[in-house]
Every structure is written in C-alpha cells, then in structure tokens.
C-alpha positions in Angstrom: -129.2 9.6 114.5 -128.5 6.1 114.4 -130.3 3.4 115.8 -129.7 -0.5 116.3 -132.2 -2.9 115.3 -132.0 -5.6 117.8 -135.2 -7.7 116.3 -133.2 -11.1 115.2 -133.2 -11.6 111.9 -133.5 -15.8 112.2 -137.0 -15.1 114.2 -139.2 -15.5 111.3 -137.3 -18.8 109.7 -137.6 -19.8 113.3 -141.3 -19.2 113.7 -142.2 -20.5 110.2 -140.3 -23.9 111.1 -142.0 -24.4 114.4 -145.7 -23.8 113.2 -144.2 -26.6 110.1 -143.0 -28.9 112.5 -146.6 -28.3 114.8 -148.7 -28.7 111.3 -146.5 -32.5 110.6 -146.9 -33.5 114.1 -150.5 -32.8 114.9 -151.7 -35.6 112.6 -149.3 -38.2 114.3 -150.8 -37.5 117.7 -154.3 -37.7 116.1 -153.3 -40.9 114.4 -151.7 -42.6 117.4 -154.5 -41.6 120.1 -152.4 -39.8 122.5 -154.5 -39.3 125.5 -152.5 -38.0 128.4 -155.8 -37.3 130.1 -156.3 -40.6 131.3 -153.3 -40.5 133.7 -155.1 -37.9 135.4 -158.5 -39.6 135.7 -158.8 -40.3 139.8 -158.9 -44.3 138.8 -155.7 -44.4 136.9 -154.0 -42.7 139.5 -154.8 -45.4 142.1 -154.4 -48.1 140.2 -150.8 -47.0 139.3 -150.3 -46.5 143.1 -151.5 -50.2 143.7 -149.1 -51.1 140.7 -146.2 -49.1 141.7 -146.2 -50.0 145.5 -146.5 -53.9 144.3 -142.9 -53.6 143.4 -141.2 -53.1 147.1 -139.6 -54.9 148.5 -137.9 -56.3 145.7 -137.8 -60.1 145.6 -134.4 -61.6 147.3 -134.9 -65.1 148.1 -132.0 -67.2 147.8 -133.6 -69.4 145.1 -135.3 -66.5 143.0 -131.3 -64.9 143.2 -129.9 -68.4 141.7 -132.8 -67.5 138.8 -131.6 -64.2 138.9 -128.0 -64.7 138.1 -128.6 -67.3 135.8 -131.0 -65.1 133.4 -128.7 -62.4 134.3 -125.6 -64.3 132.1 -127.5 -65.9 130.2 -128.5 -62.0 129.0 -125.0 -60.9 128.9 -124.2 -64.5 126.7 -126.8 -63.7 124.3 -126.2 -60.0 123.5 -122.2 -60.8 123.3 -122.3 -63.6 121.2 -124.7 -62.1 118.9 -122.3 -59.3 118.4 -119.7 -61.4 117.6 -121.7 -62.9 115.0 -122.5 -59.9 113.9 -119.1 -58.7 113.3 -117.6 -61.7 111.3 -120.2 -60.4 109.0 -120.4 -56.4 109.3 -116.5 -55.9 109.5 -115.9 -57.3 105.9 -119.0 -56.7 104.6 -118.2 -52.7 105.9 -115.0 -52.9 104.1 -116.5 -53.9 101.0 -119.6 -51.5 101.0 -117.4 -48.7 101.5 -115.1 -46.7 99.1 -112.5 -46.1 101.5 -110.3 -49.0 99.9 -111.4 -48.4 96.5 -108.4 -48.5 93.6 -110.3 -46.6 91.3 -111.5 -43.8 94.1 -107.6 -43.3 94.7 -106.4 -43.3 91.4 -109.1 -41.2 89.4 -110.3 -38.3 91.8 -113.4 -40.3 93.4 -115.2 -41.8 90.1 -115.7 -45.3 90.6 -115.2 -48.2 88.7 -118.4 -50.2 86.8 -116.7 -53.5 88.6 -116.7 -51.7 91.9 -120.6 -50.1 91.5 -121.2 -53.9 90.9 -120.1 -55.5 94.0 -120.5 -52.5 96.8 -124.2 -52.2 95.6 -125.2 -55.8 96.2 -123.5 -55.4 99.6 -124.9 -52.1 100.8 -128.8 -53.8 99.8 -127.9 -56.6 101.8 -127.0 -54.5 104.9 -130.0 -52.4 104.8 -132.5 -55.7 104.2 -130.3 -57.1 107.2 -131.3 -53.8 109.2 -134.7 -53.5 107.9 -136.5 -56.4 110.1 -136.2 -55.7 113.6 -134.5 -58.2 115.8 -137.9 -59.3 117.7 -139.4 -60.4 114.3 -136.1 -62.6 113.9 -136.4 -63.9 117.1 -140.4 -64.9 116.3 -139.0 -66.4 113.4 -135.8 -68.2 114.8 -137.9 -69.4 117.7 -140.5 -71.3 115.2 -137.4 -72.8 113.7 -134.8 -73.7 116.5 -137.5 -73.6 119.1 -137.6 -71.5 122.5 -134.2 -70.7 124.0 -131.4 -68.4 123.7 -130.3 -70.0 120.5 -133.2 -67.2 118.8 -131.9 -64.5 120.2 -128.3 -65.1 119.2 -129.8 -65.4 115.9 -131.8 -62.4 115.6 -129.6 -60.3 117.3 -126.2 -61.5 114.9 -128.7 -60.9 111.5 -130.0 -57.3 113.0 -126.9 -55.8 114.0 -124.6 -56.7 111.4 -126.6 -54.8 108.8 -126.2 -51.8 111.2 -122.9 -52.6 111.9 -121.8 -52.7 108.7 -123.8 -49.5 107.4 -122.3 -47.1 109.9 -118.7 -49.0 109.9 -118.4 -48.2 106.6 -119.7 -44.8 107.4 -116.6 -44.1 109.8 -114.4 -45.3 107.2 -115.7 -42.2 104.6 -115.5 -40.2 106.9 -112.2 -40.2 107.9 -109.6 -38.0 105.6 -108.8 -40.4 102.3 -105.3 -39.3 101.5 -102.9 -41.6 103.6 -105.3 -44.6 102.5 -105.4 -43.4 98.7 -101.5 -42.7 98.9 -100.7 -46.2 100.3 -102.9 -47.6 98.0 -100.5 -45.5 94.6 -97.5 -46.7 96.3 -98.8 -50.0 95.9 -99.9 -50.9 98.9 -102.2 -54.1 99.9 -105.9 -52.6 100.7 -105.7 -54.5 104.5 -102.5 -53.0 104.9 -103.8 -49.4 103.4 -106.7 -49.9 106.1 -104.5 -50.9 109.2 -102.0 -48.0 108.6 -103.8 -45.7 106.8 -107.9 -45.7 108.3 -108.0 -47.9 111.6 -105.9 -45.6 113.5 -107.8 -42.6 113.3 -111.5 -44.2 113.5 -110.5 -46.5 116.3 -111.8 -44.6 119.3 -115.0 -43.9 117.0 -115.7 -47.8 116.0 -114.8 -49.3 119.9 -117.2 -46.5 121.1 -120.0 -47.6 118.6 -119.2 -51.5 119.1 -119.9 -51.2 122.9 -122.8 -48.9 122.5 -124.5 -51.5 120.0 -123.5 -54.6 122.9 -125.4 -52.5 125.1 -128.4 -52.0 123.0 -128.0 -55.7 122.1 -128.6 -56.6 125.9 -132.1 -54.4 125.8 -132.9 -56.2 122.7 -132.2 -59.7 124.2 -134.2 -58.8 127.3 -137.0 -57.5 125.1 -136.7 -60.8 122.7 -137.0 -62.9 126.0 -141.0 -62.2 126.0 -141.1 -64.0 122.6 -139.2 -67.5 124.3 -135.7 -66.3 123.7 -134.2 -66.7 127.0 -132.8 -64.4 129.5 -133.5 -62.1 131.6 -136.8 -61.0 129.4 -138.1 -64.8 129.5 -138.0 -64.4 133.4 -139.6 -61.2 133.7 -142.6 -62.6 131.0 -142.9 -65.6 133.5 -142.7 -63.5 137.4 -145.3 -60.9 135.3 -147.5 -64.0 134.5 -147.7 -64.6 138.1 -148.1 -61.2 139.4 -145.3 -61.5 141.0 -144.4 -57.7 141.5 -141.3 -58.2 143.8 -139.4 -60.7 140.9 -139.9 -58.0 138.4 -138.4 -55.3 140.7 -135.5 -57.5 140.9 -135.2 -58.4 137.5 -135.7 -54.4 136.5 -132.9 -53.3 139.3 -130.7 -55.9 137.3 -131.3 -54.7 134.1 -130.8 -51.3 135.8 -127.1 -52.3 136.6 -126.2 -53.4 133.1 -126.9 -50.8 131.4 -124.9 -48.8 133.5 -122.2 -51.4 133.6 -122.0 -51.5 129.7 -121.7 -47.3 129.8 -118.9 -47.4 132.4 -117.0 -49.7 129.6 -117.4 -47.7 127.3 -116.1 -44.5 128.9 -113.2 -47.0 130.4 -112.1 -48.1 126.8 -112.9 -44.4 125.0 -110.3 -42.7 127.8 -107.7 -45.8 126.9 -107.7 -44.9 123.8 -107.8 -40.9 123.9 
C-alpha cells in the first residue's frame, strides 16, 4: 500500500538558512550592544512616561504657528529644489551610464564597444562616489563652506540623490524590453528620439513613482540635515529640543507627520494617472 510523504522537502534548506542567518546576526547584536533590557528597568519606564507625557498639548501659539509654517516650506523648498538639482545631473548622466541607447548593444547582440566601456564606466564611478557620502556629511561640509542655512541642504541633497538617481534610472532603462529602442536605433533613429518613443513610455509610471518617493525621502533628509544648521523644519526642532520645549516638538513631529503622508498621497495620485 501506498503512502504519501507529506514531510516538505524545502524544510531542511529552510532550517539550514535560518540557523545561517542566526550564526551572521548574533555577532552584529553583540557588536552593536543591543540591550532591550533597559526599557524594562522600572526607571526607564518612568522617565519615558515623563518624556512622552511632555509632548501634549502640542504647541499652538499663533507666533510658534508663523515659525511653524515657515520651517514647514522652507522643508518642502529644500527637498524640491534639491531634487531638481539632482535631476539636471542623474537624467543624462542615467542615459549615459546605461546601455539602453547603446549603437553597438543594438547592432552586435549586446557586446559593447571599447569607446562605449570608456565613457559609461567613468559615469557609473561617478554615480556611486556621488551616492557613497551620505547627504548629512554633505550638509557638514556645505555648511563650513556656504555657512548655516538652507543653501547646505540644497547642496547635499542635489550631490546625494543624483548619484542614486542616476544608478537606478538607468536601471529602469535595462530593464525594460530592448527591441523597439534597438530597432529604432537600425532604422536610423536619433538615440533621444529612440528613448522618447521607444523606452520612456513603458518606464514612465516606474520613474514618476521613484522620483516622488526619492522627494519624499529628500524631505526626511532635509529635516534630519536641519540639526547640522541646514534650515528647516530640523533646525527648529534642534532649537525647541534645546529648550525643552516638549509641546514645539510635538508640533513640529505632527507636521512632519502630515508630509509624509502628503508626499504618499501624490504619489498614488500621479501612479493611478498614469495606469
């Protein structure tokens, strides 16, 4: 008689990657000094309470609002016109890094040219140097240079994001299907026109969603490079924590709060326009 063997056959690949994954991770907790016992401890708990109930009622006097909305654009000026920066830069330096609009790809099954390797591996190093230094060591070093003000953040945020930009634009280019670009391109086709007909219309959706998710991250990074003297609404919060002033940072958290969730409601307004 016959019997099924229900025992699944991925269990022991299953097992043997957890107990891997345990083995790589326990030295990262030991390394970093992860103590969640100290949230426990009967003085941490009230101190949190005392820290947590300092926050209500959030701050709302008319002159702390007029702060408020000022940091508040002054935010949403910095994160925008770093992106902006940050696209005169990634969009063509995407375009080059990427094979997509490569004569040579098109023509001889995918084997690139020597004068091609020369130029698109120059740009790719750029992008990941570019990407490599986070935006709040930028904004330390802009703010030595310029001074304190949102000028640094622009700055940091236009350097940062372009090389990421530009690394996943191009991307998004690969990794759409090659064949209407490359038979453009034979026909004899200019490469912008070979990208406007034959790429941007099927990675559109894909590259608006990824733009907007990067302005949004750009706003946390502008709040976060506001501690270092970069304006915004971070500069504000570094000054009302200074003070202990619980209630301004409620406010100023709420805010941030409501941007984010701005930002996403954009982005699911201009992904269903273009579905």
């Amino acid at each position: 008689m016959l019997t099924r063997d229900n025992r699944d056959p991925a269990a022991l690949p299953r097992l043997l990657l957890s107990l891997l994954a345990i083995a790589l991770l326990w030295p990262g907790i030991h390394f970093s000094e992860l103590d969640l016992s100290v949230l426990l401890a009967g003085d941490s708990q009230s101190e949190i309470g005392r820290f947590v109930s300092a926050f209500w009622p959030p701050a709302h006097g008319e002159e702390f609002l007029q702060l408020l909305v000022q940091a508040t654009l002054q935010t949403l000026a910095i994160a925008t016109a770093g992106m902006a920066l940050a696209l005169l830069l990634a969009v063509p330096a995407s375009l080059l890094a990427s094979r997509a609009l490569s004569l040579s790809a098109a023509s001889r099954a995918g084997r690139p040219g020597p004068w091609a390797q020369l130029l698109r591996w120059p740009v790719r190093g750029l992008l990941i140097f570019l990407r490599s230094v986070p935006e709040i060591v930028w904004a330390l070093l802009f703010v030595r240079a310029v001074g304190l003000g949102p000028t640094a953040g622009v700055l940091a945020i236009a350097i940062t994001y372009s090389g990421m930009l530009g690394k996943v634009y191009a991307e998004i280019f690969e990794s759409v299907d090659q064949r209407p670009t490359h038979a453009l391109l034979q026909a004899g086709s200019g490469r912008l026109a070979a990208f406007a007909y034959g790429i941007l219309p099927n990675v559109a959706a894909e590259l608006l969603s990824y733009t907007v998710y990067r302005w949004e991250c750009a706003i946390r990074a502008s709040v976060v490079m506001g501690f270092v003297g970069a304006g915004g609404l971070g500069q504000q919060m570094d000054l009302s924590l200074r003070m202990f002033a619980s209630g301004e940072v409620a406010s100023l958290l709420l805010t941030f709060l409501v941007l984010v969730l701005l930002a996403d409601q954009l982005s699911r307004l201009l992904r269903w326009r273009l579905a």
